[in-house]
Jmol script that loads the backbone (N, CA, C; Angstrom):
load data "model"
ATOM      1  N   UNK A   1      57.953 -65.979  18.456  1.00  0.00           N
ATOM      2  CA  UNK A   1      57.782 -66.522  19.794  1.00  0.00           C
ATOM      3  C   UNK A   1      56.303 -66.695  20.142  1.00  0.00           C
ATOM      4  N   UNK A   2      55.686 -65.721  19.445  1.00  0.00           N
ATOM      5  CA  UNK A   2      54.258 -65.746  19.739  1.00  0.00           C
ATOM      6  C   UNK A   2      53.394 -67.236  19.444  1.00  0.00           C
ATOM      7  N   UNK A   3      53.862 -67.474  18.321  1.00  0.00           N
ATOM      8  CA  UNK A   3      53.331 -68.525  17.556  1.00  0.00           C
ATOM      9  C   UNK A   3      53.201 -69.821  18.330  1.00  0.00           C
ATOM     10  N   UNK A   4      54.579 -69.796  18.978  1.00  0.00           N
ATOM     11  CA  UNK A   4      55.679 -71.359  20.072  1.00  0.00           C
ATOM     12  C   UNK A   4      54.373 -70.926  21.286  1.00  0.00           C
ATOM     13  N   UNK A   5      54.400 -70.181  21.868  1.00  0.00           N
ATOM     14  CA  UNK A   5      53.132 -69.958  23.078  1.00  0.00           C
ATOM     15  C   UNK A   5      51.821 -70.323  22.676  1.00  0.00           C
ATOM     16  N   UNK A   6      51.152 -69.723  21.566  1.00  0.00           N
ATOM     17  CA  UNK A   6      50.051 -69.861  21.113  1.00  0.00           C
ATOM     18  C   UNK A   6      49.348 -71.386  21.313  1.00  0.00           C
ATOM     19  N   UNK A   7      50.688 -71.896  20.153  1.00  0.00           N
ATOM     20  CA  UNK A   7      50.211 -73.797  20.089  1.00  0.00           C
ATOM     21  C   UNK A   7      50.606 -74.547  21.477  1.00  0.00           C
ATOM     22  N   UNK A   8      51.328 -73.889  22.341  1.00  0.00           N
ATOM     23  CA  UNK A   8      51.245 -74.462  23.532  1.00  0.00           C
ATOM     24  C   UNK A   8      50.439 -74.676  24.318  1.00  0.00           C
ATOM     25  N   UNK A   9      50.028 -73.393  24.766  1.00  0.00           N
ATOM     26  CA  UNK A   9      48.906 -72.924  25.237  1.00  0.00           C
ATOM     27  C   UNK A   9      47.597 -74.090  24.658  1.00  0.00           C
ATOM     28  N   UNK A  10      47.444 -73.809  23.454  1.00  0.00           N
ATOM     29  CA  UNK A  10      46.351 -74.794  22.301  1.00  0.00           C
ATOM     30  C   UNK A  10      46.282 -75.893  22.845  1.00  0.00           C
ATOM     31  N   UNK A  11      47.424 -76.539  23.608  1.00  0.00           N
ATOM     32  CA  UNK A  11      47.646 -78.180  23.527  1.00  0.00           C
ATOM     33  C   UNK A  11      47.405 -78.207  24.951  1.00  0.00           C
ATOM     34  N   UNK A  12      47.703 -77.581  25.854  1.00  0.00           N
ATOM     35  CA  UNK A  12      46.950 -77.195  27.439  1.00  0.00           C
ATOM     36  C   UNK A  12      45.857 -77.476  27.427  1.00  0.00           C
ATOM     37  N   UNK A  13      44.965 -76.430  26.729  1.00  0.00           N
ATOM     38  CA  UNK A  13      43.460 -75.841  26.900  1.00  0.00           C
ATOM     39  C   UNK A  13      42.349 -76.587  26.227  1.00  0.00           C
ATOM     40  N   UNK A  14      43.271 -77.457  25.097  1.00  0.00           N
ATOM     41  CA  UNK A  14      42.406 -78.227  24.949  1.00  0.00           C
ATOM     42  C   UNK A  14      41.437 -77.872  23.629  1.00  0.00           C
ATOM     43  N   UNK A  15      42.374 -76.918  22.851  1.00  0.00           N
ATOM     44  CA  UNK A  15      41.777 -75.964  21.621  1.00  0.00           C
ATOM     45  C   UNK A  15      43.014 -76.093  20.472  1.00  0.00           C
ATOM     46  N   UNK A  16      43.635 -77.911  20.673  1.00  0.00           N
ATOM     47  CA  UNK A  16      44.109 -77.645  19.273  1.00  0.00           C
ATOM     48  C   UNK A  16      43.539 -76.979  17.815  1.00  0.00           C
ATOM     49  N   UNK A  17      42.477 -77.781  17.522  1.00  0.00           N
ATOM     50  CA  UNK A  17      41.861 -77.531  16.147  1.00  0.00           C
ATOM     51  C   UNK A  17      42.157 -76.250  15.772  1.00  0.00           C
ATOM     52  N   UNK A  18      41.749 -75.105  16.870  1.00  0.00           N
ATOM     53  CA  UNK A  18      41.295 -73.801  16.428  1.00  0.00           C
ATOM     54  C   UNK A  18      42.963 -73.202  15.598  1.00  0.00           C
ATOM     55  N   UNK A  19      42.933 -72.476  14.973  1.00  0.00           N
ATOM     56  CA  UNK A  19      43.862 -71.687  14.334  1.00  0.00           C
ATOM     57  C   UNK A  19      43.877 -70.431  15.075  1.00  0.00           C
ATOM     58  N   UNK A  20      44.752 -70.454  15.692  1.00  0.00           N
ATOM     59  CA  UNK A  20      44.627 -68.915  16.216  1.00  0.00           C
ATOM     60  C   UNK A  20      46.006 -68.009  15.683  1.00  0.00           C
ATOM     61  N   UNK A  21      45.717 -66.521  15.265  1.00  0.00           N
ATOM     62  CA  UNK A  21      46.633 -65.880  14.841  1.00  0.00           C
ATOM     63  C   UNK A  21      46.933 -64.980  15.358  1.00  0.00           C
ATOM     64  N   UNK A  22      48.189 -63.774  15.077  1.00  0.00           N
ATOM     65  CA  UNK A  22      48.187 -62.432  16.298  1.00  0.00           C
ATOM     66  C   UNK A  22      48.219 -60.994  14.469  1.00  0.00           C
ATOM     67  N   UNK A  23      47.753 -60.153  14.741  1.00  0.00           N
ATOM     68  CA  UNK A  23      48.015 -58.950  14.661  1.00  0.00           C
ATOM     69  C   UNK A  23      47.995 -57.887  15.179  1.00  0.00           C
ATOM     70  N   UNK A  24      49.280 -57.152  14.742  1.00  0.00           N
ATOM     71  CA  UNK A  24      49.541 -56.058  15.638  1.00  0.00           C
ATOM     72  C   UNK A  24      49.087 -54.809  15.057  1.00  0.00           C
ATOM     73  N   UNK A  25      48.465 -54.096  15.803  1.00  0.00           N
ATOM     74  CA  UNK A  25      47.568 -52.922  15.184  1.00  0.00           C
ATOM     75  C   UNK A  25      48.138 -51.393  16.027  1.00  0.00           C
ATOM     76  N   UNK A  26      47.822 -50.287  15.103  1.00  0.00           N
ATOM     77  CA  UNK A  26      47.625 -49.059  15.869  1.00  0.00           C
ATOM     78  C   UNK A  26      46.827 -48.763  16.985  1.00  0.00           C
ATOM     79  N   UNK A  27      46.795 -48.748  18.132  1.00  0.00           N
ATOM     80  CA  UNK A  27      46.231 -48.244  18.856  1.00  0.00           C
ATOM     81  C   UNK A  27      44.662 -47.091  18.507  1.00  0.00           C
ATOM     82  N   UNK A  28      45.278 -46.533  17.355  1.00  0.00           N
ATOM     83  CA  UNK A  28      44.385 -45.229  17.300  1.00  0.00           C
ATOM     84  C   UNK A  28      43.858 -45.615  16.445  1.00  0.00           C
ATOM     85  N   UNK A  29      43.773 -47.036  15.809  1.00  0.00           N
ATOM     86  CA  UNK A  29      42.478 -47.680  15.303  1.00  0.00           C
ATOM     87  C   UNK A  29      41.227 -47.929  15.804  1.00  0.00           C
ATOM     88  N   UNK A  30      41.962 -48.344  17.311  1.00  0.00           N
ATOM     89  CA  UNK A  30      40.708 -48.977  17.664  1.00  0.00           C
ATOM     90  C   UNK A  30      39.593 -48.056  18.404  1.00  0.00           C
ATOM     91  N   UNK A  31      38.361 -47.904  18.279  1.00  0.00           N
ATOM     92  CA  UNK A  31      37.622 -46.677  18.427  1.00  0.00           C
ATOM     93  C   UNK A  31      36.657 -46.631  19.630  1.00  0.00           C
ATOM     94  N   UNK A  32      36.818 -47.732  20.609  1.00  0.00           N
ATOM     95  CA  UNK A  32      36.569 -47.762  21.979  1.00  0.00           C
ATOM     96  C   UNK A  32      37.277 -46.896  22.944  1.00  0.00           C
ATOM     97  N   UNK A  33      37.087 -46.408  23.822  1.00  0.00           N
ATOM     98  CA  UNK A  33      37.918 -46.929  25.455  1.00  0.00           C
ATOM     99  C   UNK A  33      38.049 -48.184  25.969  1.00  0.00           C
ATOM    100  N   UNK A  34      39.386 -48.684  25.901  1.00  0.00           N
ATOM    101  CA  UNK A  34      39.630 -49.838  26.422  1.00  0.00           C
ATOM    102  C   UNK A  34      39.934 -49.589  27.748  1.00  0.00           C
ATOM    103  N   UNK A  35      38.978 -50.138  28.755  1.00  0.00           N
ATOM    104  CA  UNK A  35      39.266 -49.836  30.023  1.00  0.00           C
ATOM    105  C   UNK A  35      39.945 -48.768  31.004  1.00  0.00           C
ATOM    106  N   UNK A  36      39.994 -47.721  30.530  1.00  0.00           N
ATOM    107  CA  UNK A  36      41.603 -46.725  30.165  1.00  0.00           C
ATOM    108  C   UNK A  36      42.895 -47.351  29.988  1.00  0.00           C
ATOM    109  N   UNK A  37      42.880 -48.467  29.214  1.00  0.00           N
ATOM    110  CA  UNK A  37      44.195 -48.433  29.133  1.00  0.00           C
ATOM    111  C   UNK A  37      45.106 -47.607  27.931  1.00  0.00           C
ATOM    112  N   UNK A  38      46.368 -47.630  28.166  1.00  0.00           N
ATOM    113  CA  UNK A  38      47.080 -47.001  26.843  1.00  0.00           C
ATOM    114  C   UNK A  38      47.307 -48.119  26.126  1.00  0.00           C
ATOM    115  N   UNK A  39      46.995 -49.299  26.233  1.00  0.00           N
ATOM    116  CA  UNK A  39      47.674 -50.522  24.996  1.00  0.00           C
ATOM    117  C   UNK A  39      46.233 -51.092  24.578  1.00  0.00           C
ATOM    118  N   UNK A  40      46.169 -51.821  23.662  1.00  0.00           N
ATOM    119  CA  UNK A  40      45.049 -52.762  23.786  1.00  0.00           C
ATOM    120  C   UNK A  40      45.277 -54.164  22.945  1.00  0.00           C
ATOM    121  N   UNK A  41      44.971 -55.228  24.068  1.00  0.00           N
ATOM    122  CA  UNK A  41      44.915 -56.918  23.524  1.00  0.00           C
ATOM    123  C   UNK A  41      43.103 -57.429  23.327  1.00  0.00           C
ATOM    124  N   UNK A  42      42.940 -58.046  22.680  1.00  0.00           N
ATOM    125  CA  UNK A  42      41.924 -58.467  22.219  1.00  0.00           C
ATOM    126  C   UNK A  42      41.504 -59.446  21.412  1.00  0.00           C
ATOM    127  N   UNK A  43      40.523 -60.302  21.396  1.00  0.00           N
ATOM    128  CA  UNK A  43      40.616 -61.537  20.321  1.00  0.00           C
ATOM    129  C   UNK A  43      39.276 -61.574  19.794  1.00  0.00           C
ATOM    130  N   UNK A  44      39.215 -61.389  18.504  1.00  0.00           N
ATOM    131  CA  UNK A  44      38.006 -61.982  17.922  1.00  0.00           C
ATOM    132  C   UNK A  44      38.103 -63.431  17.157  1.00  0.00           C
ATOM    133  N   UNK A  45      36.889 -64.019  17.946  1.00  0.00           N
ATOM    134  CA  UNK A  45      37.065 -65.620  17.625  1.00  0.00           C
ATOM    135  C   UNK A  45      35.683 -65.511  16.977  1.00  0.00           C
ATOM    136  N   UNK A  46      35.505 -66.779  15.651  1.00  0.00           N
ATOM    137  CA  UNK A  46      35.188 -67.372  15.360  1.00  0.00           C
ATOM    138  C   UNK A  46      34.714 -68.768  15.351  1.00  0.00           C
ATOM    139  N   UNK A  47      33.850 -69.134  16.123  1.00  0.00           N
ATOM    140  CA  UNK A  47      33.542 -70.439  16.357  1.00  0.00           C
ATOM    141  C   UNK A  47      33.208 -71.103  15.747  1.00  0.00           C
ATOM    142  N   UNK A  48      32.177 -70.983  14.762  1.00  0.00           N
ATOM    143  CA  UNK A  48      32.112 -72.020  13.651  1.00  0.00           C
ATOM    144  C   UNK A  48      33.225 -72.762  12.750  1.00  0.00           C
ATOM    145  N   UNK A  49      33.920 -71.269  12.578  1.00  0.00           N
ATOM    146  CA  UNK A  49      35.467 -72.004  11.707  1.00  0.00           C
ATOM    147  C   UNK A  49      36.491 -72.094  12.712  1.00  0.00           C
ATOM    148  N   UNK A  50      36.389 -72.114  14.334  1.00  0.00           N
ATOM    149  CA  UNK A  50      37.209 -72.402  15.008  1.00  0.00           C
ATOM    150  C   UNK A  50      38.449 -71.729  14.656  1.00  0.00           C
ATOM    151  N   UNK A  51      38.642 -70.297  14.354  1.00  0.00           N
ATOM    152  CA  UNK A  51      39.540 -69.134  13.818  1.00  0.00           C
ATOM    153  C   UNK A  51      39.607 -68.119  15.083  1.00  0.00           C
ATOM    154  N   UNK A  52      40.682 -68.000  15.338  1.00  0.00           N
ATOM    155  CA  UNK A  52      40.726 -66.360  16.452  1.00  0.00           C
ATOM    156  C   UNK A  52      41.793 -65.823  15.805  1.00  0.00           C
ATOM    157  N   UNK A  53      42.101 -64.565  16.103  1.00  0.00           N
ATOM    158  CA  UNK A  53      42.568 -63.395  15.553  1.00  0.00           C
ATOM    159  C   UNK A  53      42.748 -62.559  16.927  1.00  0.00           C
ATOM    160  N   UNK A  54      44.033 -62.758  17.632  1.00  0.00           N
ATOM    161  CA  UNK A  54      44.602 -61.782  18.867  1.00  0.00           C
ATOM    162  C   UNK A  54      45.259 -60.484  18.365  1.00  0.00           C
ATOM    163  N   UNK A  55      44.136 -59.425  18.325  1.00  0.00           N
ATOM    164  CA  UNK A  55      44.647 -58.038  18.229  1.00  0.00           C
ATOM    165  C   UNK A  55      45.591 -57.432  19.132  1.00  0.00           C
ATOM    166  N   UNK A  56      46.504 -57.014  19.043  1.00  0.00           N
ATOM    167  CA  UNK A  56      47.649 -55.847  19.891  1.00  0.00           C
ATOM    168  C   UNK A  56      47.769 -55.336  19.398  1.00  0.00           C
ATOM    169  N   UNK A  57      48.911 -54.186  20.630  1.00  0.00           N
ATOM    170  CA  UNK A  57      49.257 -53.003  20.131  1.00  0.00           C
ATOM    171  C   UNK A  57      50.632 -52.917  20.938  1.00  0.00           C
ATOM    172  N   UNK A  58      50.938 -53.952  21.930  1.00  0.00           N
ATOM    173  CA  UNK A  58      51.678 -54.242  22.602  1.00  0.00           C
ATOM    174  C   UNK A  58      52.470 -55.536  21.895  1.00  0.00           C
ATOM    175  N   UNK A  59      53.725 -55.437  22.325  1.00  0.00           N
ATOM    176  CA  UNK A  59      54.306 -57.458  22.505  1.00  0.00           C
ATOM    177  C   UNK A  59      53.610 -58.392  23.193  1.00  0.00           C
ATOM    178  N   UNK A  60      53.354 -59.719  22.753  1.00  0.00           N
ATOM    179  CA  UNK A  60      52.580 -60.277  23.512  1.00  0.00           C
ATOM    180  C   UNK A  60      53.303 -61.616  24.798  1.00  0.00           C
ATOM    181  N   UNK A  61      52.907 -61.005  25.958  1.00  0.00           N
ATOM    182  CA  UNK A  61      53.741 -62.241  26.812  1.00  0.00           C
ATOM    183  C   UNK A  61      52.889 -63.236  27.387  1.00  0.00           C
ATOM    184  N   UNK A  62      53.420 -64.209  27.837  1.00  0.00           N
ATOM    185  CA  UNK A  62      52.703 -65.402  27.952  1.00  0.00           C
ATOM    186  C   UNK A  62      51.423 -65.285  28.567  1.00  0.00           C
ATOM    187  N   UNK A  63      51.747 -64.555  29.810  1.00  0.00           N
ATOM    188  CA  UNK A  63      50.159 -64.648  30.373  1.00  0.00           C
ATOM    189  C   UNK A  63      49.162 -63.649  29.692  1.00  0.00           C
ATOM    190  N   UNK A  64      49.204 -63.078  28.685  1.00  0.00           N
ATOM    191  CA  UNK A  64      48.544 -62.401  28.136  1.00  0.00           C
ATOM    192  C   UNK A  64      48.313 -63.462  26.558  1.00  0.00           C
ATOM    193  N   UNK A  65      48.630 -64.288  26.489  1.00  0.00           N
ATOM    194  CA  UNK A  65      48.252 -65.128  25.666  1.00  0.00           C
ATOM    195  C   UNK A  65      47.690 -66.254  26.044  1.00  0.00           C
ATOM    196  N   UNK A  66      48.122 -66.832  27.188  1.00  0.00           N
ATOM    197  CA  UNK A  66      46.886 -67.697  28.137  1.00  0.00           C
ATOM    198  C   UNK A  66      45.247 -67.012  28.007  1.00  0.00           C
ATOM    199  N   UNK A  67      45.296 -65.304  28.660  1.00  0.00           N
ATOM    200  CA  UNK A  67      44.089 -64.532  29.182  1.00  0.00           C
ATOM    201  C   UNK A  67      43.555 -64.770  28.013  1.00  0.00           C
ATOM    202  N   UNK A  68      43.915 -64.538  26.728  1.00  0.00           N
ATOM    203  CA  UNK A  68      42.761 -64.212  25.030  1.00  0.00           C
ATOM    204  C   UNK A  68      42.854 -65.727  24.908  1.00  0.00           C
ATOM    205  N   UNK A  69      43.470 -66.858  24.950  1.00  0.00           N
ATOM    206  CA  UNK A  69      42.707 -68.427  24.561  1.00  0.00           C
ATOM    207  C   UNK A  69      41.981 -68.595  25.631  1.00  0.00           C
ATOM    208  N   UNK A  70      41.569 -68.294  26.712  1.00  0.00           N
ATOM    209  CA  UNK A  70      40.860 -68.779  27.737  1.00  0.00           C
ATOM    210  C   UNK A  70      39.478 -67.952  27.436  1.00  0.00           C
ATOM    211  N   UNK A  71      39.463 -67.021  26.778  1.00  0.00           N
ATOM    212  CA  UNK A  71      38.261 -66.658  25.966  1.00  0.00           C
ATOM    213  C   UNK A  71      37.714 -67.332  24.797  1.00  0.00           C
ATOM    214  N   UNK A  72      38.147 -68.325  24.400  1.00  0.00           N
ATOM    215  CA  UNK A  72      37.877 -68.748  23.677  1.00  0.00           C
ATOM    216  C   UNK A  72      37.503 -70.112  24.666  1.00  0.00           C
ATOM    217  N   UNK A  73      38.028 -70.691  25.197  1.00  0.00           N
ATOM    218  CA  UNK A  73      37.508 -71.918  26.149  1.00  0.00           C
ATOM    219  C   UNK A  73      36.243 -71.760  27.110  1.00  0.00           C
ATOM    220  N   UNK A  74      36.392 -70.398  27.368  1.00  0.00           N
ATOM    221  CA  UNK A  74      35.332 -69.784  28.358  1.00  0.00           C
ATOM    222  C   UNK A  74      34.533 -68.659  27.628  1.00  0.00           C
ATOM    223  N   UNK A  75      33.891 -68.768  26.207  1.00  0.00           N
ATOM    224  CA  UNK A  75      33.530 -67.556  25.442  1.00  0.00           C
ATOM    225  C   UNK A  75      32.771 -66.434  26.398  1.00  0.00           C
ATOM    226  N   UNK A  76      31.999 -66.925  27.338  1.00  0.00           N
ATOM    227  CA  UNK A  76      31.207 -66.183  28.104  1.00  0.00           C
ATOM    228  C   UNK A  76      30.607 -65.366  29.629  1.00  0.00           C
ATOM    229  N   UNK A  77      30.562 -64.724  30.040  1.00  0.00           N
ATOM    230  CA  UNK A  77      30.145 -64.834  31.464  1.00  0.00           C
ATOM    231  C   UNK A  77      29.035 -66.166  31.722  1.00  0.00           C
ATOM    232  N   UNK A  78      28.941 -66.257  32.814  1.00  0.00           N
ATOM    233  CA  UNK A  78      27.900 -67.410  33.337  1.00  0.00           C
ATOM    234  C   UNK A  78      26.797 -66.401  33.937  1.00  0.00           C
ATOM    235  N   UNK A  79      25.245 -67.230  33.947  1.00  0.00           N
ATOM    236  CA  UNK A  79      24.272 -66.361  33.478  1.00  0.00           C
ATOM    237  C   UNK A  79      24.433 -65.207  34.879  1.00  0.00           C
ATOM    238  N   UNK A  80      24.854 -65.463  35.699  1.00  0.00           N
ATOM    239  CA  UNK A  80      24.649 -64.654  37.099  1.00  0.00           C
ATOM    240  C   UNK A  80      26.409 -63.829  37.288  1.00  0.00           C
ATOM    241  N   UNK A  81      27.163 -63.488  36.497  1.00  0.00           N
ATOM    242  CA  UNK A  81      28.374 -63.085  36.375  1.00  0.00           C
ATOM    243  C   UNK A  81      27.850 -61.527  35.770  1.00  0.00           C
ATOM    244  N   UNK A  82      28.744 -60.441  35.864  1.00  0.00           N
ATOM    245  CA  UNK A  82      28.622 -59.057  35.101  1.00  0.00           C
ATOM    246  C   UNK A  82      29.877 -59.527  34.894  1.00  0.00           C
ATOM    247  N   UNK A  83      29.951 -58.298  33.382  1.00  0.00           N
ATOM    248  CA  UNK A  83      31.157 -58.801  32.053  1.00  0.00           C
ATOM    249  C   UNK A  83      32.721 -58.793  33.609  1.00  0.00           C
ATOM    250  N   UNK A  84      32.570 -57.776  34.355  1.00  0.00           N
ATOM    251  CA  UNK A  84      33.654 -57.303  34.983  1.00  0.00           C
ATOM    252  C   UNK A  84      34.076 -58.272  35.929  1.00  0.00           C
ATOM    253  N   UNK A  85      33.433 -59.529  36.578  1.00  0.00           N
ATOM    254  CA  UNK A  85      34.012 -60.269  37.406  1.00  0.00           C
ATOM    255  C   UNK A  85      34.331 -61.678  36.518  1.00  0.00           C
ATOM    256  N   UNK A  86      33.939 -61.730  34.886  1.00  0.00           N
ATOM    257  CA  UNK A  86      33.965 -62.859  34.339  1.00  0.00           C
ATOM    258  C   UNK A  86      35.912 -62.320  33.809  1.00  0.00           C
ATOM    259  N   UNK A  87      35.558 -60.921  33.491  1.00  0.00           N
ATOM    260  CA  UNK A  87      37.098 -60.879  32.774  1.00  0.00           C
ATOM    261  C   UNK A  87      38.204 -60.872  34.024  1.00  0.00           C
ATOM    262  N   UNK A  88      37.551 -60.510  35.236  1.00  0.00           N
ATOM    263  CA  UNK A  88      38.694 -60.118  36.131  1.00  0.00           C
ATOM    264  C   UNK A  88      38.761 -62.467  36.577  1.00  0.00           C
ATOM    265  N   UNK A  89      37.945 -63.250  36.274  1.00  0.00           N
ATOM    266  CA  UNK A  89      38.395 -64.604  36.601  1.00  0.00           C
ATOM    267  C   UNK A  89      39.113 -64.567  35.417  1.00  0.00           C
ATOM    268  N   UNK A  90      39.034 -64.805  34.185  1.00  0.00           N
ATOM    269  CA  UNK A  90      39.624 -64.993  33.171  1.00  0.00           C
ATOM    270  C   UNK A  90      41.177 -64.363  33.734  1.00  0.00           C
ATOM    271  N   UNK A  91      41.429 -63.351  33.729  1.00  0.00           N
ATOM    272  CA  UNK A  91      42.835 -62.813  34.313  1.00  0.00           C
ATOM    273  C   UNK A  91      43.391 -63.659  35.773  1.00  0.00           C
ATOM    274  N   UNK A  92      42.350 -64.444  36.577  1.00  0.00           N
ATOM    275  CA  UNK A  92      42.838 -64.927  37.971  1.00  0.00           C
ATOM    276  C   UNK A  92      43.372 -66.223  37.392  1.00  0.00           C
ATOM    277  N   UNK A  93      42.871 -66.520  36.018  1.00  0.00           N
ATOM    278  CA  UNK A  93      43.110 -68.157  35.834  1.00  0.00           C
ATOM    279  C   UNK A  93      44.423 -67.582  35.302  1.00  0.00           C
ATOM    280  N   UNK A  94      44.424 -67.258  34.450  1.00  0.00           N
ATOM    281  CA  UNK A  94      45.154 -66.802  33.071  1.00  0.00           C
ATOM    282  C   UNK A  94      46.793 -66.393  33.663  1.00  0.00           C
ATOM    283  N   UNK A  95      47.007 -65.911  34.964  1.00  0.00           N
ATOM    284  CA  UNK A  95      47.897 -65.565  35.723  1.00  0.00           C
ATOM    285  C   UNK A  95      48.289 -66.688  37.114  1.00  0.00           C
ATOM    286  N   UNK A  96      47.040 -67.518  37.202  1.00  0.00           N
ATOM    287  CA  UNK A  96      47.366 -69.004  37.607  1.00  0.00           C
ATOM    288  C   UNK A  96      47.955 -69.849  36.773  1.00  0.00           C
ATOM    289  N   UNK A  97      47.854 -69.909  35.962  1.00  0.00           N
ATOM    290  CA  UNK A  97      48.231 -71.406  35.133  1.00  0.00           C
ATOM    291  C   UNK A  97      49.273 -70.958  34.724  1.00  0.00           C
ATOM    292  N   UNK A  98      50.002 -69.482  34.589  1.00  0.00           N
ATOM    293  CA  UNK A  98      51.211 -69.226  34.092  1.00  0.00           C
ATOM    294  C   UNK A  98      52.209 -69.184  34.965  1.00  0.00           C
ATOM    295  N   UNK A  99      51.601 -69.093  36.705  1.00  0.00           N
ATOM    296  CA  UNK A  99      52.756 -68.936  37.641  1.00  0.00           C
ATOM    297  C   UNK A  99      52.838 -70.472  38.023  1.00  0.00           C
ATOM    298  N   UNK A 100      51.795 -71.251  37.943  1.00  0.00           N
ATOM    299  CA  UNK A 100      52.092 -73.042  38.004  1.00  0.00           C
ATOM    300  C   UNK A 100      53.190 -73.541  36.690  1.00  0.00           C
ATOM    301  N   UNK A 101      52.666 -72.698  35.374  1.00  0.00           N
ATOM    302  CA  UNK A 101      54.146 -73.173  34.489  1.00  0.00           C
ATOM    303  C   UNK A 101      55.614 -72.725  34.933  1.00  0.00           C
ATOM    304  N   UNK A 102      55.266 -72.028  35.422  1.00  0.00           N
ATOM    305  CA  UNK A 102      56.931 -71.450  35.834  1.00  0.00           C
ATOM    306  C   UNK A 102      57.232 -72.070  36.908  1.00  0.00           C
ATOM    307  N   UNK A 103      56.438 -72.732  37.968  1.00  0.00           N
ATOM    308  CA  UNK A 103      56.830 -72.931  38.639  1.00  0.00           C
ATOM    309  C   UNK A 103      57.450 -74.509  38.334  1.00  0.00           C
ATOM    310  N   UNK A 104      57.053 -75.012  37.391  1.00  0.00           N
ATOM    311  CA  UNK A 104      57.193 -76.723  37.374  1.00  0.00           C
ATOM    312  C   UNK A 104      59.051 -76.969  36.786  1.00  0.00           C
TER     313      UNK A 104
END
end "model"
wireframe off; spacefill off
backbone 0.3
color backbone group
């Protein structure tokens, strides 16, 4: 199912080319604090080869697969943004564009 969202999403955003993939990982791999959360989603992209790689530890649902390609459309804060109001827009879009799909 992941896959059917992914390239959807892709064809939205405007990021066919990129290949994007999911793996699901242990939690107690990953060697941060993730925000405190108990799960963790994450994407490392590649831009040159236009490659991402969506880490979990969770199932992944739609608007949480919108939030990690919109990192890739939006790689960055803007120069006057801190990381915390760029990820909390990324989540305002990412939870917009999924309650406008449902809604149509």
């Amino acid at each position: 199912m992941s896959t059917i969202l992914i390239n959807k999403w892709k064809r939205y955003l405007g990021i066919k080319a990129w290949s994007v993939t999911t793996e699901f990982i242990d939690l107690e791999s990953v060697s941060v604090e993730y925000n405190g959360h108990t799960y963790f989603v994450g994407i490392l992209r590649n831009f040159n080869e236009k490659e991402a790689i969506i880490f979990h530890d969770v199932e992944l649902d739609e608007e949480t697969i919108i939030h990690e390609l919109l990192h890739i459309v939006f790689p960055k804060p803007n120069s006057d943004e801190v990381y915390e109001e760029y990820e909390q827009w990324i989540a305002d879009v990412a939870h917009n564009l999924n309650q406008i799909e449902k809604d149509e």
